[in-house]
py3Dmol code that shows the C-alpha trace and the ligand (Angstrom):
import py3Dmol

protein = """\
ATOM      1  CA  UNK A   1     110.776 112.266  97.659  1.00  0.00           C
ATOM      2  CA  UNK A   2     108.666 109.409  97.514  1.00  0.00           C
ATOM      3  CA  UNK A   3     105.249 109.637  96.113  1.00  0.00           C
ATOM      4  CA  UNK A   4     102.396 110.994  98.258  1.00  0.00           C
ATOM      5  CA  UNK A   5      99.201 108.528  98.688  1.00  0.00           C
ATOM      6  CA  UNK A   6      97.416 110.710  97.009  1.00  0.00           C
ATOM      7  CA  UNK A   7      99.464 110.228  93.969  1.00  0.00           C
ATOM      8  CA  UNK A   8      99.870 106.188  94.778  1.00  0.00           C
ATOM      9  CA  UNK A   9      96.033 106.017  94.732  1.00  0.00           C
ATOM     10  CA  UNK A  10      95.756 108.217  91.718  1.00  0.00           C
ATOM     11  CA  UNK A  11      98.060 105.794  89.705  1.00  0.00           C
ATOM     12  CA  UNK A  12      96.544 102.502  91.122  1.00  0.00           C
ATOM     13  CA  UNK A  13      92.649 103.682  90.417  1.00  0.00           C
ATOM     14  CA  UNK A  14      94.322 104.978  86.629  1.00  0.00           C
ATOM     15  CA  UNK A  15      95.650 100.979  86.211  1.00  0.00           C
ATOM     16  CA  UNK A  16      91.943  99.542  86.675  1.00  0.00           C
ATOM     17  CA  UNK A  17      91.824  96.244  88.617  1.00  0.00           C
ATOM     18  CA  UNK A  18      94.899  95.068  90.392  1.00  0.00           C
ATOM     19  CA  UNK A  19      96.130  91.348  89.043  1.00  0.00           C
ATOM     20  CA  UNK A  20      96.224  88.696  91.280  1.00  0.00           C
ATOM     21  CA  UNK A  21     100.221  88.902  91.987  1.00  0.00           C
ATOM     22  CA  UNK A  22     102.953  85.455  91.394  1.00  0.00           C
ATOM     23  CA  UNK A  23     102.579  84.591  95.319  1.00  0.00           C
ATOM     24  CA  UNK A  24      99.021  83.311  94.885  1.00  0.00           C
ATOM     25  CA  UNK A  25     100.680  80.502  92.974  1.00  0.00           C
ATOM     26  CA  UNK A  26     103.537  79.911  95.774  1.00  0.00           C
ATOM     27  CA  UNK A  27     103.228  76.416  97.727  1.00  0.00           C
ATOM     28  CA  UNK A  28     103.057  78.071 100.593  1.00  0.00           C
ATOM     29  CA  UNK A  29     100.427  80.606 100.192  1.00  0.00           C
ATOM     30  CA  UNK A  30      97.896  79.416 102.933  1.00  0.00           C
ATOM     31  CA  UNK A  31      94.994  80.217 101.202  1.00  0.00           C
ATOM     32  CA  UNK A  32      92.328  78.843  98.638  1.00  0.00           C
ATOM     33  CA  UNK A  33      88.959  79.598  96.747  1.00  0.00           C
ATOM     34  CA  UNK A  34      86.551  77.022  98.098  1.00  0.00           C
ATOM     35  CA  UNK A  35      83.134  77.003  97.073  1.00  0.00           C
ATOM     36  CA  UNK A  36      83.509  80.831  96.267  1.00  0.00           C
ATOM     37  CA  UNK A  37      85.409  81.794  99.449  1.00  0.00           C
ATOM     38  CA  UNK A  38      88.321  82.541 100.848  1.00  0.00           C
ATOM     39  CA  UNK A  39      89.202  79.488 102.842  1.00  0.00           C
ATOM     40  CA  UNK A  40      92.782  78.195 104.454  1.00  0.00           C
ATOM     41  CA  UNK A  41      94.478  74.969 102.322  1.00  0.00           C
ATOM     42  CA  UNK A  42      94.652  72.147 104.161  1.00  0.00           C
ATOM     43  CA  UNK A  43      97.840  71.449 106.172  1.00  0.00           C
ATOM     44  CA  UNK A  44     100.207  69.523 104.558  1.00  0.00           C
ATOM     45  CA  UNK A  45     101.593  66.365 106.428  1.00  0.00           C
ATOM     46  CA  UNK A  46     105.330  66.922 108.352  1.00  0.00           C
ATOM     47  CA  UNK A  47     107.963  65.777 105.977  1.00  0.00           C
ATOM     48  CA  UNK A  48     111.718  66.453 106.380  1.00  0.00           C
ATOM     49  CA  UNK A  49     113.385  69.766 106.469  1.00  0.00           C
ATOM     50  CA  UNK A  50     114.835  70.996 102.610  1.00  0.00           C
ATOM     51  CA  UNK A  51     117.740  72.405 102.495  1.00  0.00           C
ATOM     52  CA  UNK A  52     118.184  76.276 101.769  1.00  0.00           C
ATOM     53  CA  UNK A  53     119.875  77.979  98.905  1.00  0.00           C
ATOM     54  CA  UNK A  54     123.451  78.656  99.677  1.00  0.00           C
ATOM     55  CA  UNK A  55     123.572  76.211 102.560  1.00  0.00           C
ATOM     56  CA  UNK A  56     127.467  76.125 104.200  1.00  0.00           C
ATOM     57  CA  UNK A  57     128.210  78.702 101.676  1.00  0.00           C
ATOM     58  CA  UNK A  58     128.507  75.918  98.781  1.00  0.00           C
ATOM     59  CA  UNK A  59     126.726  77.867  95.824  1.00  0.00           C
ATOM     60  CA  UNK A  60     125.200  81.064  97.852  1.00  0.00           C
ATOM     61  CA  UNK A  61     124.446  83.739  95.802  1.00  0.00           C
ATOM     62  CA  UNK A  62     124.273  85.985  98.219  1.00  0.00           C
ATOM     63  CA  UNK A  63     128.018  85.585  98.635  1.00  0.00           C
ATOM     64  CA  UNK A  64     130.922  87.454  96.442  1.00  0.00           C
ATOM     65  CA  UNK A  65     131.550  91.104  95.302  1.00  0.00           C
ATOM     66  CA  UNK A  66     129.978  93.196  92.509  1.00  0.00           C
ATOM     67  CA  UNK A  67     126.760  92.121  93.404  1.00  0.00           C
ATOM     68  CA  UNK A  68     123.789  93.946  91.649  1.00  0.00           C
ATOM     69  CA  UNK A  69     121.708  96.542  93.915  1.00  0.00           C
ATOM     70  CA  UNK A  70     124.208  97.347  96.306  1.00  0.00           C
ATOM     71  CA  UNK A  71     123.545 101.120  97.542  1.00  0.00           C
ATOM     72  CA  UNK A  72     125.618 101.561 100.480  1.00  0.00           C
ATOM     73  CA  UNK A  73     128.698  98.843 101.527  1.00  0.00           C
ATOM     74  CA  UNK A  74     131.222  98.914 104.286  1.00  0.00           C
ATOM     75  CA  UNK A  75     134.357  96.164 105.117  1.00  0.00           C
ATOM     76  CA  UNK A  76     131.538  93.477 106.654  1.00  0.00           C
ATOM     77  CA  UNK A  77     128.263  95.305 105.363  1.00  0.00           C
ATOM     78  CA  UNK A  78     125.753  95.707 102.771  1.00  0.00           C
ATOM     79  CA  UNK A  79     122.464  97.368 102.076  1.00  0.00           C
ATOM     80  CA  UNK A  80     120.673  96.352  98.319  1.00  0.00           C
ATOM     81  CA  UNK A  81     117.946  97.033  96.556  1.00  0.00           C
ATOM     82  CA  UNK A  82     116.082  93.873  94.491  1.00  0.00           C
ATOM     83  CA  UNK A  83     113.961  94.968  91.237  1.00  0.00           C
ATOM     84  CA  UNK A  84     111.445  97.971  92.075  1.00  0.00           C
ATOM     85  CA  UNK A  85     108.357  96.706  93.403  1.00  0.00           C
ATOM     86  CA  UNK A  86     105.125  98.316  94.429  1.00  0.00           C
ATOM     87  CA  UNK A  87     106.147  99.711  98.062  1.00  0.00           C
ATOM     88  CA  UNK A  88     108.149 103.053  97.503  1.00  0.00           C
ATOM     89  CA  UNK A  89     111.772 101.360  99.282  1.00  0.00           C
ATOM     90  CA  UNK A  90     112.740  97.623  99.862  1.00  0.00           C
ATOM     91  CA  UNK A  91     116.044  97.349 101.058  1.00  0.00           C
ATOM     92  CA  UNK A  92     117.788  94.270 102.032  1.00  0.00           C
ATOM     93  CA  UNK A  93     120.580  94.307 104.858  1.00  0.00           C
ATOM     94  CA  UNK A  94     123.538  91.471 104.667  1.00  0.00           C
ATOM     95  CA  UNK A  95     126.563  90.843 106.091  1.00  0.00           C
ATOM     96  CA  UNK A  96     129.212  90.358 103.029  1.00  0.00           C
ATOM     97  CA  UNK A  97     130.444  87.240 104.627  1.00  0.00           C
ATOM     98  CA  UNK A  98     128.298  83.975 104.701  1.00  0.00           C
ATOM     99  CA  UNK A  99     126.762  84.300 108.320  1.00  0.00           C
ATOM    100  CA  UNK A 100     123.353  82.990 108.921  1.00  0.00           C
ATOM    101  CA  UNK A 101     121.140  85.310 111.879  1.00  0.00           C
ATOM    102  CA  UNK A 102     122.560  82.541 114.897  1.00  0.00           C
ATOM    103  CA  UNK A 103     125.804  82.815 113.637  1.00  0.00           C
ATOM    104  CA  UNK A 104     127.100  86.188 114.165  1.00  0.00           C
ATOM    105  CA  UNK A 105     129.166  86.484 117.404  1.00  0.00           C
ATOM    106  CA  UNK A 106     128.564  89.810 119.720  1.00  0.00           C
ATOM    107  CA  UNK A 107     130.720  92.071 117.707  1.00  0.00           C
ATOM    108  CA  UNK A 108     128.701  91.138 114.289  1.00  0.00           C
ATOM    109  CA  UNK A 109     125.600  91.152 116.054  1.00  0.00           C
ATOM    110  CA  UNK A 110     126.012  94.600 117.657  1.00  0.00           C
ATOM    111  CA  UNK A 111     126.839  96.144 113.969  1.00  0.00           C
ATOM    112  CA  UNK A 112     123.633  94.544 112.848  1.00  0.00           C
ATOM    113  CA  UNK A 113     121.663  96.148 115.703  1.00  0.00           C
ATOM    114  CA  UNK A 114     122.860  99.374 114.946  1.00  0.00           C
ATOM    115  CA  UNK A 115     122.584  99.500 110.909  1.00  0.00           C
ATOM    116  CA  UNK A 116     118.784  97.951 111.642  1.00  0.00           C
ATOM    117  CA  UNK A 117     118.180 100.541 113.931  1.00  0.00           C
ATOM    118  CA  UNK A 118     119.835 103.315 111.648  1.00  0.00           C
ATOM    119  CA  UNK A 119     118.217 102.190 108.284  1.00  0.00           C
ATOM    120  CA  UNK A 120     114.792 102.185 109.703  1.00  0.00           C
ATOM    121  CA  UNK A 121     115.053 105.545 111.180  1.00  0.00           C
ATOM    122  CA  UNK A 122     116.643 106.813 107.735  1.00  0.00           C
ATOM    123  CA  UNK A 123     113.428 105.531 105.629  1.00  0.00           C
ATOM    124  CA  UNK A 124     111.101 106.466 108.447  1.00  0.00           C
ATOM    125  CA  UNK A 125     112.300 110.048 107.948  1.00  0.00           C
ATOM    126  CA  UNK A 126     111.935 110.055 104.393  1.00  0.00           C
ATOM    127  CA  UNK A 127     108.770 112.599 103.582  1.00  0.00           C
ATOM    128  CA  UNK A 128     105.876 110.329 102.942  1.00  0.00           C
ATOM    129  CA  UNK A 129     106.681 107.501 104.506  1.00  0.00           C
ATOM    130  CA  UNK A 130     105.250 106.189 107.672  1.00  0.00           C
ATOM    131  CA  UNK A 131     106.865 103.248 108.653  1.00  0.00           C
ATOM    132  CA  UNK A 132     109.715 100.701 108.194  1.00  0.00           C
ATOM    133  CA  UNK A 133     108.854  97.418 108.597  1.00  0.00           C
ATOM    134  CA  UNK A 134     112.162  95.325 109.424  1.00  0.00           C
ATOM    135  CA  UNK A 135     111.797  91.486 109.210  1.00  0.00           C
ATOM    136  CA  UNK A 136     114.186  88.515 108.746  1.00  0.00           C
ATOM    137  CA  UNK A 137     112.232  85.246 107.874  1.00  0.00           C
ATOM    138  CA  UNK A 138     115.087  82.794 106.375  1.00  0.00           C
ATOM    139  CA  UNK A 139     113.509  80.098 105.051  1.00  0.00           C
ATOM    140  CA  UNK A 140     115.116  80.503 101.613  1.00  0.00           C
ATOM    141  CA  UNK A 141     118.171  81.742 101.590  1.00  0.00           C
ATOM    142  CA  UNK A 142     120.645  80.413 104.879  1.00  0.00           C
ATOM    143  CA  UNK A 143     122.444  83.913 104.448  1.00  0.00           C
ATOM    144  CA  UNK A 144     120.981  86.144 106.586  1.00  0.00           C
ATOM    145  CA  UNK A 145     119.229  88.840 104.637  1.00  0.00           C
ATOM    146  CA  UNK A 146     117.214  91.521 106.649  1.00  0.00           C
ATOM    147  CA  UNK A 147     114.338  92.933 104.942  1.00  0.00           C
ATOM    148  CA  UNK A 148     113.429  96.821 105.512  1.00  0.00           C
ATOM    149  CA  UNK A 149     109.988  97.517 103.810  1.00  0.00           C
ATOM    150  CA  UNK A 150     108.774 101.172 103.355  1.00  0.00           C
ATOM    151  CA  UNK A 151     104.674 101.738 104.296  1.00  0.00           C
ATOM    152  CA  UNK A 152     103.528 105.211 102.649  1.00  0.00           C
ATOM    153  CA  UNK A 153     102.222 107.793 104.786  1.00  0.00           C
ATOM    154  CA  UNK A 154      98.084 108.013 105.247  1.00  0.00           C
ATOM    155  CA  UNK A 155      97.703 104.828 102.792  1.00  0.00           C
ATOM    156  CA  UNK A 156      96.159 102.752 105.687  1.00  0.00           C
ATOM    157  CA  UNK A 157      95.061  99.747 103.784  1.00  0.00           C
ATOM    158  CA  UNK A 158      98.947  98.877 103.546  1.00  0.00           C
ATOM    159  CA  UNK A 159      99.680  98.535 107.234  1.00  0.00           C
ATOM    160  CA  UNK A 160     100.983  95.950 109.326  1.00  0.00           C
ATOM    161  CA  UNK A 161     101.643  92.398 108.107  1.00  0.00           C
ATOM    162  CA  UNK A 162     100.225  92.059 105.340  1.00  0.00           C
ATOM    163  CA  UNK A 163     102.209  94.901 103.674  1.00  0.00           C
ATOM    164  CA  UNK A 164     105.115  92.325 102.063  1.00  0.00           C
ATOM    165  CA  UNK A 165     102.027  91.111  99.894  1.00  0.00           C
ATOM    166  CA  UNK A 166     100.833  94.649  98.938  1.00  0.00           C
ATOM    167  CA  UNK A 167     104.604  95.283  98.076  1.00  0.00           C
ATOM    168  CA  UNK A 168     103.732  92.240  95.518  1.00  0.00           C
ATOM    169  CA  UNK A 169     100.358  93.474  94.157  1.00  0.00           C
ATOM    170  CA  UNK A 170     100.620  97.351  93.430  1.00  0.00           C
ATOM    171  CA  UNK A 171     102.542  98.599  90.560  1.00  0.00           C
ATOM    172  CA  UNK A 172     106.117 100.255  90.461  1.00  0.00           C
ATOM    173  CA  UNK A 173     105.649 103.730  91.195  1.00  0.00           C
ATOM    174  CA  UNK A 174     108.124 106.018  89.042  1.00  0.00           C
ATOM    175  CA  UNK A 175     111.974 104.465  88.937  1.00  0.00           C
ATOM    176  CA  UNK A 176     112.869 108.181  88.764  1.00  0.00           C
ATOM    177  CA  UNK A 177     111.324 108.689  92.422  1.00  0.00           C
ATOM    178  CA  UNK A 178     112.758 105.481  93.613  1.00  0.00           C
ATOM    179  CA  UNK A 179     116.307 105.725  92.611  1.00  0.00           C
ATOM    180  CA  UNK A 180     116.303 109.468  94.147  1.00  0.00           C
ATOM    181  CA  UNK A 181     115.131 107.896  97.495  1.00  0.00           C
ATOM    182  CA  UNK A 182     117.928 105.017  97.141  1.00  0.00           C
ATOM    183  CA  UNK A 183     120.023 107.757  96.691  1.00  0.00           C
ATOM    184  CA  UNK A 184     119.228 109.681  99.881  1.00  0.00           C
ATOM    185  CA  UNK A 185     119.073 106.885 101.898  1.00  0.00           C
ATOM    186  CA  UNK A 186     122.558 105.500 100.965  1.00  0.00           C
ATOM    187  CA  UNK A 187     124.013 108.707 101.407  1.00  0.00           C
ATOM    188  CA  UNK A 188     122.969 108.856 104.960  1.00  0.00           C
ATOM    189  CA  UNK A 189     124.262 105.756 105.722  1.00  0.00           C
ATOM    190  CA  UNK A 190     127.551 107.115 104.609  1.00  0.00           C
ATOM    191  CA  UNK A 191     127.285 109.882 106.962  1.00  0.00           C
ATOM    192  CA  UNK A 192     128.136 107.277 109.656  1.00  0.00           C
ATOM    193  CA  UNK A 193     130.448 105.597 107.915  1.00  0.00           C
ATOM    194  CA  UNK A 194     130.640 102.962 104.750  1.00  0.00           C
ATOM    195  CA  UNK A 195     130.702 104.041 101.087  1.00  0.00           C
ATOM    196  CA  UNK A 196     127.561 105.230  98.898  1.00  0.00           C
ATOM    197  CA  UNK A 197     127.492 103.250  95.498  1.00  0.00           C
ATOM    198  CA  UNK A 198     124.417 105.197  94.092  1.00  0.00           C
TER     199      UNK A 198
END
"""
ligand_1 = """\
1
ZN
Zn 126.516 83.392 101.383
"""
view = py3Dmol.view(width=600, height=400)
view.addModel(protein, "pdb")
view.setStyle({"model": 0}, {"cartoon": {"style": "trace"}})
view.addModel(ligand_1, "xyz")
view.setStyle({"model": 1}, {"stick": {}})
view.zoomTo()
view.show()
């Protein structure tokens, strides 16, 4: 059962002040300090397109078997976990074959509809948990990889879109907790079909 917010808070207010977190230093975070505010950079000019990891499949490491993380598989499917990070679940839905989001025919696409609608209403039902955000940006990887990102129950200042960056700036909560809601939520997936592999 993932952690109440009482217990989140608890932990955070026990770690002191929260670092600033590795995306502040991303070229693309928008924002600045300028003259002791919060200001937006400036826009950069247009130059051409770069090319995504694992473009055409040539190199994608997103591609291939035994990959690390993988809680719940089926013949075309995959749900994975990355490292634990401060939201209590981030799951990341992929097709096992190199398909980008345009890509998948009506078959494919249909299958993705329904595990998107079936993961989010397995998290959403985990106790403590309030919300599942699902989002597929795509900008980095061409193999389409849909995120699922778990918003605790009553912990308000983590709603809405700016919850990916909380997910970066609070601490892991216990791995104990985490791998036990991993758990559950593969093995409700595999009450529809697929295999658990946690
Ligand atoms: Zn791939």
């Amino acid at each position: 059962m993932a952690e109440t917010a009482d217990q989140i808070y608890a932990r955070v207010q026990a770690g002191g002040d929260l670092p600033a977190p590795s995306i502040t230093e991303w070229d693309v975070f928008p924002w600045v300090v300028r003259d002791g505010a919060i200001a937006p950079k400036p826009l950069a000019p247009p130059s051409p397109e770069e090319p995504r990891a694992g473009e055409d499949g040539v190199d994608c490491s997103l591609c291939g078997a035994d990959l690390p993380g993988v809680i719940w598989q089926d013949e075309r499917w995959r749900v994975k976990h990355l490292k634990q990070s401060g939201l209590p679940l981030v799951l990341v839905l992929e097709p096992i074959e190199h398909y980008d989001l345009p890509d998948l025919d009506e078959h494919q696409a249909a299958e993705f509809g329904v595990l998107t609608v079936r993961i989010a209403r397995i998290v959403e039902s985990l106790p403590n948990i309030a919300r599942c955000h699902a989002m597929r940006i795509g900008d980095g990887a061409e193999h389409l990889h849909m995120w699922f990102l778990a918003r605790p129950k009553d912990l308000l200042s983590l709603r809405g879109s700016f919850s990916p960056d909380w997910d970066d700036i609070l601490p892991p909560g216990p791995a104990d907790v985490w791998r036990a809601d991993l758990a559950e939520v593969a093995r409700k997936l595999a009450t529809h079909g697929g295999e658990a592999l946690i």
